[in-house]
Structure formats: structure tokens, C-alpha cells
C-alpha positions in Angstrom: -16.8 -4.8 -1.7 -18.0 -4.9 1.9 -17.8 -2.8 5.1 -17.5 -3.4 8.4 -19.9 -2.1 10.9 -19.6 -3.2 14.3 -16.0 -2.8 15.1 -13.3 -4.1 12.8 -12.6 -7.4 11.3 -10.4 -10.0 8.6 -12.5 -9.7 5.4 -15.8 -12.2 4.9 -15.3 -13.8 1.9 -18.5 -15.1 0.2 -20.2 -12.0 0.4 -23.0 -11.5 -1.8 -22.0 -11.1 -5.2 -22.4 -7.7 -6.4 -25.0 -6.0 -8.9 -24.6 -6.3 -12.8 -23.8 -3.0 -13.4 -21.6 -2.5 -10.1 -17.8 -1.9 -10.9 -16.8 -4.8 -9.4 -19.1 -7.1 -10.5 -16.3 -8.4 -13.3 -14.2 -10.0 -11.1 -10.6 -11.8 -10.6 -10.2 -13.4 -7.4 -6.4 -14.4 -6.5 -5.4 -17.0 -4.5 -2.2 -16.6 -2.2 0.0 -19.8 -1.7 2.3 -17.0 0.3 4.3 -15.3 -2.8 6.2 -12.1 -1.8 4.4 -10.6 -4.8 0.5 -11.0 -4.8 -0.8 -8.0 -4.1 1.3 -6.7 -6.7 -1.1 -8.9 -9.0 -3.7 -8.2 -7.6 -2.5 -3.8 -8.4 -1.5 -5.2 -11.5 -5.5 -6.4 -12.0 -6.8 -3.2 -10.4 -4.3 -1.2 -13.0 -6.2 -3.2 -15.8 -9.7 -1.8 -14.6 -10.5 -5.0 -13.3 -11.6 -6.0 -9.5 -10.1 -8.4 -7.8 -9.7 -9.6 -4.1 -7.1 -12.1 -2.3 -7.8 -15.0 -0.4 -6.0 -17.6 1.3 -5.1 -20.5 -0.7 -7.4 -22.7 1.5 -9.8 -20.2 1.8 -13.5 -22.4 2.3 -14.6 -23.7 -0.8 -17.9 -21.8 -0.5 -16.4 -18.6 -0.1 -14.0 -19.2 -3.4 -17.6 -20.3 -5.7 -19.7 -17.4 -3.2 -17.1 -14.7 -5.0 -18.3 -15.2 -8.4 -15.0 -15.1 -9.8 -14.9 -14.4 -13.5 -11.2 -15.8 -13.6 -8.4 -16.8 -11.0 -5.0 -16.2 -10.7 -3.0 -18.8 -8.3 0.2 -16.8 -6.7 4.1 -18.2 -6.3 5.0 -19.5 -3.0 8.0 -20.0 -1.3 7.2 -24.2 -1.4 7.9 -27.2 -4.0 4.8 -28.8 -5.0 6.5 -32.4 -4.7 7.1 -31.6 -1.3 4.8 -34.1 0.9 3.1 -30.8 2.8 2.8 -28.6 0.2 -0.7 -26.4 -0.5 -2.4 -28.1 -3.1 -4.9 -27.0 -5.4 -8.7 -26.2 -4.0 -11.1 -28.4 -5.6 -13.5 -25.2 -6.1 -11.2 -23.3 -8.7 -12.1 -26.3 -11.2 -15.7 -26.3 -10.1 -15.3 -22.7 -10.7 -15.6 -23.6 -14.4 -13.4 -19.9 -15.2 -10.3 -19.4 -16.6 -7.2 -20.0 -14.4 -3.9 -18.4 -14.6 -1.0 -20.2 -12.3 2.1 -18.4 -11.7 5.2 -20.3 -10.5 4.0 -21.9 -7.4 0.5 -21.9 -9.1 1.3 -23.1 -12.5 3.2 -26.3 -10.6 0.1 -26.4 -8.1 -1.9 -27.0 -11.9 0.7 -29.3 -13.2 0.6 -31.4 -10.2 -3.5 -31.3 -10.1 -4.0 -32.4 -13.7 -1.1 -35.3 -13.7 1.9 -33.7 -14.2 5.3 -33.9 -12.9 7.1 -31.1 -11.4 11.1 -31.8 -10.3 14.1 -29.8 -8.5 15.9 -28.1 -11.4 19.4 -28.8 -11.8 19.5 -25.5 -12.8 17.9 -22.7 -10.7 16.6 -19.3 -12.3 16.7 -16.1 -10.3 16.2 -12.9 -11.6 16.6 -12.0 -15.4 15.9 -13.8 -17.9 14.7 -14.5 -21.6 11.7 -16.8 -23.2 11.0 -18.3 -26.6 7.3 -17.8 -27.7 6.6 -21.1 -28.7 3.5 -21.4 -29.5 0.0 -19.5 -31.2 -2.0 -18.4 -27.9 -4.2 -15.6 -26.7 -2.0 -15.1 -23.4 1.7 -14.7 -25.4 1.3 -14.6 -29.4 2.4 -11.2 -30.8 4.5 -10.0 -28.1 7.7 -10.6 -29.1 9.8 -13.8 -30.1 12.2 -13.2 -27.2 10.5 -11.6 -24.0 12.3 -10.3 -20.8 10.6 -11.9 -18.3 11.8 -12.0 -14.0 12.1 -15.8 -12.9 12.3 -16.8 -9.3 12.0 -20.9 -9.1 14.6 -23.6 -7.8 11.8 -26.2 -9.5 10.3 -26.8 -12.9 8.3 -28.9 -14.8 9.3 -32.0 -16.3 6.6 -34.1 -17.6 3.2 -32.0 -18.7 -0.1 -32.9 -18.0 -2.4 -34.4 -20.8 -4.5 -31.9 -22.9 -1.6 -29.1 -22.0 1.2 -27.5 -24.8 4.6 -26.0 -24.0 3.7 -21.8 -24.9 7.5 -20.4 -23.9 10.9 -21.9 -23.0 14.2 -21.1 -21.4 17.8 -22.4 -21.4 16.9 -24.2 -18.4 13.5 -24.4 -18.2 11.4 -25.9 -21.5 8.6 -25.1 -19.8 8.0 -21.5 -19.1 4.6 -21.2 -20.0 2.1 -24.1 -20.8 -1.9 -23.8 -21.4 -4.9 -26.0 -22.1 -6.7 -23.0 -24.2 -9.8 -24.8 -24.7 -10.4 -25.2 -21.1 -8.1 -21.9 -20.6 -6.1 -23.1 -17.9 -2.6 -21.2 -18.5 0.5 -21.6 -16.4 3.6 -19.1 -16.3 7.1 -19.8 -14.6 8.0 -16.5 -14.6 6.3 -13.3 -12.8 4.4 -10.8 -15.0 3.3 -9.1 -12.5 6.6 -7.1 -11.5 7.8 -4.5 -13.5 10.8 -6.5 -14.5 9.2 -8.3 -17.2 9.2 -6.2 -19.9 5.7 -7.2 -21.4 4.1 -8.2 -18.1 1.0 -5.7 -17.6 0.2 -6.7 -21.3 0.1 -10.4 -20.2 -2.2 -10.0 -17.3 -4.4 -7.5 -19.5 -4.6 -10.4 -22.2 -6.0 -12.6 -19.4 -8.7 -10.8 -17.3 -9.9 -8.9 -21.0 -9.3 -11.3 -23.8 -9.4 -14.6 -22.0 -11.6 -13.5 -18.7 -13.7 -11.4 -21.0 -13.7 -8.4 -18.1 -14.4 -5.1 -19.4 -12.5 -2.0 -17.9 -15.0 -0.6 -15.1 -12.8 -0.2 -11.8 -12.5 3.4 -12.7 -11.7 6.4 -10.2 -15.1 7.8 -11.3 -16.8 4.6 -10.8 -15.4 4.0 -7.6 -16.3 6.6 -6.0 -20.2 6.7 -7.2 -19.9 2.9 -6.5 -18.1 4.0 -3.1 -20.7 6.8 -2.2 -24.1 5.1 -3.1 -23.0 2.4 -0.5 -22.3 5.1 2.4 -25.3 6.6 2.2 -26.9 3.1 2.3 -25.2 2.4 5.3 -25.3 5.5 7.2 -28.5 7.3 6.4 -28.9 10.5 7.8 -26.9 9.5 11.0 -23.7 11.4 12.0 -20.4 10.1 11.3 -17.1 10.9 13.0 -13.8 11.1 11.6 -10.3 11.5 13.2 -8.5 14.1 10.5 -4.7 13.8 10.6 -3.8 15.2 7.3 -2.2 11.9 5.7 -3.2 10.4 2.5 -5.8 8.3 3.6 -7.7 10.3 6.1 -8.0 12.6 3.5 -9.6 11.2 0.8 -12.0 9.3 3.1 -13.1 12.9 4.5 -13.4 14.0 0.8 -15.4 10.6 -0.3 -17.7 11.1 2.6 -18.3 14.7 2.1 -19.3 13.8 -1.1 -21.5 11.4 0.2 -23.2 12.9 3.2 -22.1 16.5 3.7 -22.7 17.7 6.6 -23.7 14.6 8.3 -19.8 14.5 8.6 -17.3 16.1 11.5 -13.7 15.5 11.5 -11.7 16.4 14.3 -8.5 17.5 13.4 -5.5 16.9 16.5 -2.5 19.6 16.3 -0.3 17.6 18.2 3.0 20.3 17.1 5.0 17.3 15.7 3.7 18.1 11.6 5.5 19.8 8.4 6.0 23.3 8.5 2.3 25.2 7.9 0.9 21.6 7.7 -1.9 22.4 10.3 -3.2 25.8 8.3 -2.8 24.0 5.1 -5.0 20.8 6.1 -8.1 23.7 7.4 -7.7 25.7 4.2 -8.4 22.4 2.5 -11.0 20.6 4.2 -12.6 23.5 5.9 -12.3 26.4 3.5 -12.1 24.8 0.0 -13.8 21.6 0.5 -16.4 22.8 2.8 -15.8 20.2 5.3 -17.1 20.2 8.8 -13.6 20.1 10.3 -13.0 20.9 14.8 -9.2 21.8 15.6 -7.7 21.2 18.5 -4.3 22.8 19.4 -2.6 19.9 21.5 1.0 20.9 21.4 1.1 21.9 24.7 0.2 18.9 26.0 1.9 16.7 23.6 5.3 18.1 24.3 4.7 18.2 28.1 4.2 14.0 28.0 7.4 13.7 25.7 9.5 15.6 27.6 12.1 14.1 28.6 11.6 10.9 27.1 14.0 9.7 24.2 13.4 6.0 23.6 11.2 5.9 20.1 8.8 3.2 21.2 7.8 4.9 24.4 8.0 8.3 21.8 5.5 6.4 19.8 3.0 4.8 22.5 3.0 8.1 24.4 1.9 10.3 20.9 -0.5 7.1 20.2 -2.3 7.3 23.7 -2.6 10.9 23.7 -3.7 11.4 20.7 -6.7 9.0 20.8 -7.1 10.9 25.0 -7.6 14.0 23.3 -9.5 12.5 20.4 -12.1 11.0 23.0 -12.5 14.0 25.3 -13.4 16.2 21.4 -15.7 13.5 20.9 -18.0 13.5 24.1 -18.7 17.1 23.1 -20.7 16.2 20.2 -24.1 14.9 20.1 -25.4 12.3 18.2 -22.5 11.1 16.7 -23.2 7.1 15.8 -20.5 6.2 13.2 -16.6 6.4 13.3 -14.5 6.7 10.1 -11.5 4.9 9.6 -8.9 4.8 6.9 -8.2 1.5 6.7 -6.7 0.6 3.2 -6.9 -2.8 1.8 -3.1 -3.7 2.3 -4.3 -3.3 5.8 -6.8 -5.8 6.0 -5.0 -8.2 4.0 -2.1 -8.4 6.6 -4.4 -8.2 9.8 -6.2 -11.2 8.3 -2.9 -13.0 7.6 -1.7 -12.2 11.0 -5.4 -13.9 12.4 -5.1 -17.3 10.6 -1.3 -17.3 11.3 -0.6 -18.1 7.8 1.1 -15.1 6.3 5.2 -14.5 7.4 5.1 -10.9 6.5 2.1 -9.2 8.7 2.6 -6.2 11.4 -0.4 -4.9 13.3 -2.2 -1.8 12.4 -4.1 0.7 14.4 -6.9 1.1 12.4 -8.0 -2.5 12.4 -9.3 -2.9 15.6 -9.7 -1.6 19.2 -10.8 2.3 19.0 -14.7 1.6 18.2 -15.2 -0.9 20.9 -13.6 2.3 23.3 -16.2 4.4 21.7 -19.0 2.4 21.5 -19.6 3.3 17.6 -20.6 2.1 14.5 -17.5 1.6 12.3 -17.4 2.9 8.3 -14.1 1.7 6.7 -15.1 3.2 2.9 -11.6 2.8 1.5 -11.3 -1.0 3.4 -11.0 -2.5 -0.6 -8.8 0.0 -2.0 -4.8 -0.2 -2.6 -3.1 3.1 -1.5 -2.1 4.1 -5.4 -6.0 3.8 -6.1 -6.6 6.0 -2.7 -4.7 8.9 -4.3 -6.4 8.4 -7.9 -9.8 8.5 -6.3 -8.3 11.6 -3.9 -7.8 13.7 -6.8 -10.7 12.7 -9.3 -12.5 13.9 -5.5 -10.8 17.1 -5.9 -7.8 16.7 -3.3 -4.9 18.7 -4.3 -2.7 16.1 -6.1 0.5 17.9 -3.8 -1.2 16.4 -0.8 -2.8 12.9 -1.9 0.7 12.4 -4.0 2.9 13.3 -1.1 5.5 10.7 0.8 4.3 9.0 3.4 4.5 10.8 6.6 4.6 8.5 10.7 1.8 8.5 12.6 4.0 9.9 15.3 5.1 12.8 13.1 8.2 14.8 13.5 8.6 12.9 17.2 10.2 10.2 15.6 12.5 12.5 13.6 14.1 13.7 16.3 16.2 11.6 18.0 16.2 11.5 21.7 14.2 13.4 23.7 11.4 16.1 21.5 11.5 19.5 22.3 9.5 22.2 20.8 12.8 24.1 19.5 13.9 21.1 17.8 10.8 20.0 16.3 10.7 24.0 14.7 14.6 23.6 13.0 13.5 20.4 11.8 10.4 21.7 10.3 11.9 24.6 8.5 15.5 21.9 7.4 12.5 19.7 6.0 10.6 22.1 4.3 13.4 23.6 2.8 14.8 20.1 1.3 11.2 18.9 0.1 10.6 22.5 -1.6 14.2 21.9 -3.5 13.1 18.4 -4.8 9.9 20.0 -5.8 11.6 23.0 -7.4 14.1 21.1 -9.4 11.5 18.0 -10.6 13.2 15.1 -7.9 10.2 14.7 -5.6 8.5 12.6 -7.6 11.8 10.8 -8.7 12.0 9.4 -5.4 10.1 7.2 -2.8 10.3 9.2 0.4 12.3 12.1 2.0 12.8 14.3 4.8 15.2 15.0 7.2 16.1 13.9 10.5 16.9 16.5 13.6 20.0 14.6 15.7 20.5 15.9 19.0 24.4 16.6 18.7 26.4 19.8 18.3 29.1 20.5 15.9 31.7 23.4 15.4 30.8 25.7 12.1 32.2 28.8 11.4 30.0 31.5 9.4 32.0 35.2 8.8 34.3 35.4 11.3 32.7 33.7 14.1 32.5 30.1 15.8 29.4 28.7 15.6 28.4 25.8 17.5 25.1 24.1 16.5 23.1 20.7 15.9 23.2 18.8 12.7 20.6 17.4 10.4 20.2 14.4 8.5 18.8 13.7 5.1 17.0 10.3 4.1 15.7 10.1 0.2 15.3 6.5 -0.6 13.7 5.1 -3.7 11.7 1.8 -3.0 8.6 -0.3 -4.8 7.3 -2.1 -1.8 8.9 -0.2 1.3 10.2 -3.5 2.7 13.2 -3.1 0.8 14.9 0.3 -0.5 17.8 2.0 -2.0 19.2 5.5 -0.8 18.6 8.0 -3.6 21.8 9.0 -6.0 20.7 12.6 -5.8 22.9 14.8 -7.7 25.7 16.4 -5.6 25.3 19.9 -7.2 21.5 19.4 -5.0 22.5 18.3 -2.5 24.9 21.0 -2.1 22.6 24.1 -2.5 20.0 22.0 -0.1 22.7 22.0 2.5 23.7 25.6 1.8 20.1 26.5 2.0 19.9 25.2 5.2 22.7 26.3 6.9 22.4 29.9 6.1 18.6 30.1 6.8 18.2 27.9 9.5 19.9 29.7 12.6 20.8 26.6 14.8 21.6 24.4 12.5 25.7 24.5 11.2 25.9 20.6 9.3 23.7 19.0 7.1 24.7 15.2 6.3 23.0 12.4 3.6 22.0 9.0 4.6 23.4 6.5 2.2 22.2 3.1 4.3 20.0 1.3 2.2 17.1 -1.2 4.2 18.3 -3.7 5.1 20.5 -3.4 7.2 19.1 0.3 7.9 15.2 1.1 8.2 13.8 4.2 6.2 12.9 6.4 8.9 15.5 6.6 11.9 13.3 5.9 15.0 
């Protein structure tokens, strides 16, 4: 684990490897040869209480023996190994002298390394499929004869290398799973690591426990001691500053550094108008009266709606909010004395895809705020304590902090706020309809056990009138959208198949206790074409 100090960077692998009794010191490092799913292995690891860190396939030799791996995992890719360009394997996961697991792209990068043969398949497997354990192994004995397993490969292997045994076979592929178990070198052609294999998380559990030999110690508890103790190494008895918007992960890094340096910590907390009904009061009566955080709040409505108004293109929406928000920010910071550090929430899916962007290697990546450019404004120190965490671990280690599990478990919410909810231009009456449509629908899905049955929802505030009739009288008043979409990775999602009987009373709700609001309509566009949020 490491953290960044003077302003914010791509990780540094080959970092010192970490003490004996540290967390992470059992290790799984995972090398990326640009699969759409390795961070999912590298969750799936985490899930297993195992750490593990991803690094480029090429990443320098040094770094990969520096890590102190105590097993590897080499991801799919979207390239055939025969292919005169293709990555190839790093001569340092062999000098590594640790077990190796290869998956797709990695278990034809092993094929190919120890003198193999690897071919176009004449037939291609997408998507379901079932293996034939064929062989007794630590990886696959004992978990079935016939496994349900997710392929996603236009190659397979043809010829294996020497020392190596065929573990699992398909129709099409008599190769599904090969290993050398006395050097433990294991190869899969399918994915374990996504949910669609029915016996996956028991297959990555076999390797990093019973094959890696890692014990379980990346815990909540241990994460945060781990977490804290390296804070207060870092900081001493300096003061740190922390920009508190409410969201998931600026809440449990105020909760982890309370923990660690009390009042040494001051968040300032920017009411910019554009949150959830009550969301302001809610966040001091955590943080401030519960928590017994140091917490400043600043009611910048005013001033927020002034710079909007007007203004109904969402990318100008979003860089006005983004500019004023860090102006207002700045201006509560130069009041304070002493102030050294800046806290960020950067998560770890953060990093990964900044760094991606740097080396140019990784086809998915969008910037992110929090990885750069604020400290070198401010002139301070930068503390990034969640930097190595994935967001589901964030929200174990919010509530094992004591974070109410309502507000670490809750859907993701823009930076932006509501001012991306509305369509065209943000006015304060529309921002207050929308927060009481919203509040209504999220308190239903709560109510009747659907919030958690879903990815994210809230509603969208469109600025167009429609005729309604309530009693006896014509009523003519703006409309309301609601989104609920159910998703794994966000990239791609679903609209929700929410029962019409809800949907019915939600709309009901709404109408009747939401003066200025006469039609309530449901998003069915799934992403693609459509994105989740509207703006």
C-alpha cells in the first residue's frame, strides 16, 4: 500500500514490500494484458481476504520481483498470442518462482512461453458454457463433473506444452484448463472471475489459499488499523484538510481519519443547493454531531444558482459547479491556519485508470478529479488513505468505522448533484420539486425492499409542461422522469423491471404531494445506446 504525498500520481510499483504481520503482506499481484475484466479479479482476490494490486503487463521487471508476489494471475486480452505483436509473457513471473494462474489471454501467453501451440478455433465460444473435470487437481477436483463456466475466446490451444495435463474440456475446446501442478502453473480458458461461472469465486479461493498458501487477512478490521497506523505515520500531529461532499468516499475517508487523528482533522463541507432532500442536515448530524467530526459549512446556494442561471448546456452545467465549488473551497481554506495536508478520496479504480490513461495503454480510461491538479493550487501535502481500496471495500470499511450503512450503501450520486438532473437551465424551484419527486421514489424502494434490488435510481426534473387534471380543475405543470437501472460495472446497464403496481403508487405519490408536478414517466433505455444519468 503506498500514499502519495506531494501532489498526485500513477502508482510506484516496487515499493517496499510490506511487514510480516501487515494485511497485505500475502500478496497476489495481477498482470493486465487489457481484459475488460481484471479488476474484477483482482475484487474477486480482495473478496477472498487476499491483497492484490494490478500492473501493466510490461510493467519493469524489477517492479514485478520488488512486489513480493506470493502468486500471479495473468488477465484475458482482447489479442491472439500467435499474432506477430502480441504481449508476451515477462521473463520475471518465472523468476518469480510463485504459482501462476493464466486466464484466457494469460493461459495462451503460458502455452506459448513454455512451447506450446495456440490456433484460431474453428469454433468460437462466447458466453455460456459447460466443462468436463478431467483430471485430479487442487484448482478443479471436487467441484462438480460438469461446471458452468463464462467463455470468451475466438483461439484455443492445440498442442500443449511439455510437463503440462489437460484439467477440463469443452465441445470445442479440449483444452479448458491445463496445469503443471508441480511447478503450479495452471491455465483456464474460461473466466472465473465473473459471476457467470457458477463455481468461480471457489476456483480463485482454491488458488491464492490452497495453491498460493495466503491466509485470509485483508479484513475491514485489519484495514483500517493497517490504514490508520500509516496516517498517523505520515501526518504527525500536522493538520489535515478535507473537502466533505457527503458521497461515499469522502465519507469514510473523514471517518478513517477521525479515527486516526481526531481533531487534527477539518472538513469543509460546500452546500452548493443542488443535493437530496435534507442531505445537508443529515451529513452535519453525522460527521459533526454523531461522529464528532471537525466539520465548517458553507451555505453556497446562492451563489451557485446565480452562476447557473441561465445556462442549460450540461458540460458548461458541470465545469461551472466544478470551478465554483473548488472557488469557494479555496476562499474556506485561507481562513484556517496551519493546515499542511489535503485529503482526497481517491479510490483505487481511480488510479488504475489515470495510470492507464498516462502510459496510453489502457482503451477504457476517463480522467478523474481527484487525481491531480487541486494540491499544486494549494500548495499542500496530499493524503489519499483509500488510494488502494475498491469502492465495495470503501463501504465495508465505512461501516465496520461506524458510518450509517444507509449512507456508505447508497447509489452513487454526480459530482454536480441535482444540476445535472435537471435538464436545461437550474433554477432553485426546480431543483426543490425534484428533490421532494426523488425523495419520495427512493423512500418507496426503501419501504418496499427494491433499493437494494437495484443499481442506481432517481429521478430526473425535465423542463416541459403538461396538461393534468386533478378534481375539477386543469392543471398545467412539469413532468418527471424516473431512471432505476441494474448494472455490475456501470459501463453497461439494464433499466430495472420494477413492478407496475410500484411504479404506480410512486407516480401517485408524487403527483398528489408534489404541487407542480402533474406526470411522472419511467426510463426504459438501457446504456448503450442511452447513458445512466440524463446530462
Amino acid at each position: 500500500m503506498s500514499f502519495t504525498i506531494e501532489g498526485a500520481a500513477a502508482p510506484n510499483p516496487g515499493g517496499p514490500k510490506p511487514p510480516a504481520d501487515a494485511p497485505d503482506s500475502a500478496r497476489i499481484l495481477i498482470l493486465d494484458f487489457g481484459g475488460q475484466y481484471t479488476q474484477l479479479i483482482a475484487r474477486r482476490v480482495r473478496e477472498a481476504g487476499v491483497y492484490s494490486e494490478i500492473y501493466a503487463h510490461d510493467a519493469p521487471e524489477d517492479a514485478i520481483a520488488a512486489f513480493g508476489a506470493s502468486g500471479i494471475i495473468l488477465s484475458g486480452g482482447p489479442q491472439s498470442i500467435w499474432a506477430e505483436d502480441s504481449p508476451r509473457l515477462s521473463d520475471a513471473v518465472l523468476e518469480a518462482k510463485v504459482p501462476v494462474l493464466g486466464i484466457c489471454y494469460g493461459m495462451h501467453a503460458l502455452v506459448a512461453r513454455f512451447g506450446g501451440t495456440v490456433e484460431p478455433a474453428a469454433h468460437r465460444e462466447y458466453g455460456h458454457a459447460e466443462i468436463d473435470v478431467t483430471e485430479d487437481n487442487p484448482l478443479l477436483a471436487g467441484l462438480g463433473g460438469a461446471l458452468g463456466v463464462w467463455m470468451s475466446h475466438g483461439d484455443r490451444v492445440e498442442r500443449l506444452p511439455p510437463g503440462f495435463v489437460a484439467i477440463a474440456s469443452t465441445k470445442n475446446a479440449p483444452v479448458a484448463a491445463m496445469a503443471d501442478i508441480e511447478r503450479g502453473v495452471y491455465g483456464l480458458q474460461f473466466h472465473p472471475e465473473v459471476t457467470h461461472t457458477t463455481r468461480g469465486f471457489d476456483i480463485i479461493r482454491r488458488f491464492v489459499h490452497d495453491i498460493c498458501g495466503c491466509p485470509s487477512e485483508w479484513t475491514p478490521k485489519n484495514i483500517i488499523a493497517e490504514h490508520v497506523e500509516r496516517v498517523r505515520g505520515m501526518v504527525g500531529k500536522e493538520r489535515v484538510l478535507l473537502a466533505l461532499s457527503g458521497g461515499v468516499d469522502s465519507s469514510v475517508v473523514a471517518a478513517l481519519l477521525h479515527a486516526a487523528i481526531g481533531e487534527q482533522l477539518i472538513c469543509v463541507f460546500v452546500d452548493h443547493g443542488l443535493l437530496r432532500l435534507d442531505e445537508g442536515d443529515q451529513v452535519m448530524q453525522v460527521f459533526r454531531d454523531h461522529l464528532g467530526v471537525n466539520v465548517i459549512r458553507v451555505d453556497a446556494e446562492e451563489s451557485f444558482l446565480a452562476a447557473l442561471a441561465g445556462v442549460a448546456d450540461p458540460e458548461e452545467k458541470r465545469k461551472i459547479i466544478g470551478r465554483l465549488f473548488i472557488e469557494v473551497f479555496e476562499a474556506e481554506a485561507k481562513r484556517l491556519e496551519d493546515v499542511n495536508w489535503l485529503a482526497q478520496g481517491t479510490i483505487y479504480p481511480d488510479v488504475i485508470e489515470s495510470a492507464g490513461s498516462a502510459t496510453g495503454k489502457a482503451e477504457l480510461i476517463k480522467s478523474h478529479h481527484n487525481v491531480g491538479g487541486l494540491p499544486e493550487r494549494m500548495h499542500l501535502k496530499l493524503v489519499e488513505p483509500l488510494r488502494d481500496l475498491f469502492k465495495d471495500e470503501v463501504r465495508k470499511i465505512g461501516v465496520e468505522l461506524g458510518l450509517p450503512p444507509s449512507l456508505v450503501n447508497r447509489h452513487p450520486f454526480p459530482g454536480p448533484g441535482l444540476g445535472v438532473r435537471i435538464l436545461g437551465p437550474v433554477e432553485k424551484r426546480f431543483a426543490d420539486l425534484l428533490r421532494r419527486a426523488d425523495h419520495i421514489f427512493i423512500e418507496e424502494l426503501r419501504a418496499q425492499g427494491l433499493y437494494d434490488e437495484v443499481s442506481q435510481a432517481f429521478a430526473v426534473f425535465l423542463p416541459v409542461k403538461s396538461v393534468g387534471v386533478m378534481g375539477d380543475g386543469r392543471r398545467y405543470d412539469y413532468v418527471v422522469a424516473l431512471r432505476a437501472v441494474e448494472t455490475v460495472d456501470f459501463m453497461t446497464a439494464r433499466w430495472a423491471r420494477l413492478p407496475y403496481d410500484f411504479l404506480d403508487h410512486v407516480a401517485r405519490r408524487i403527483i398528489n404531494e408534489v404541487a407542480g408536478i402533474s406526470r411522472v414517466t419511467y426510463d426504459i433505455s438501457g446504456k448503450p445506446p442511452a447513458t445512466i444519468e440524463w446530462e
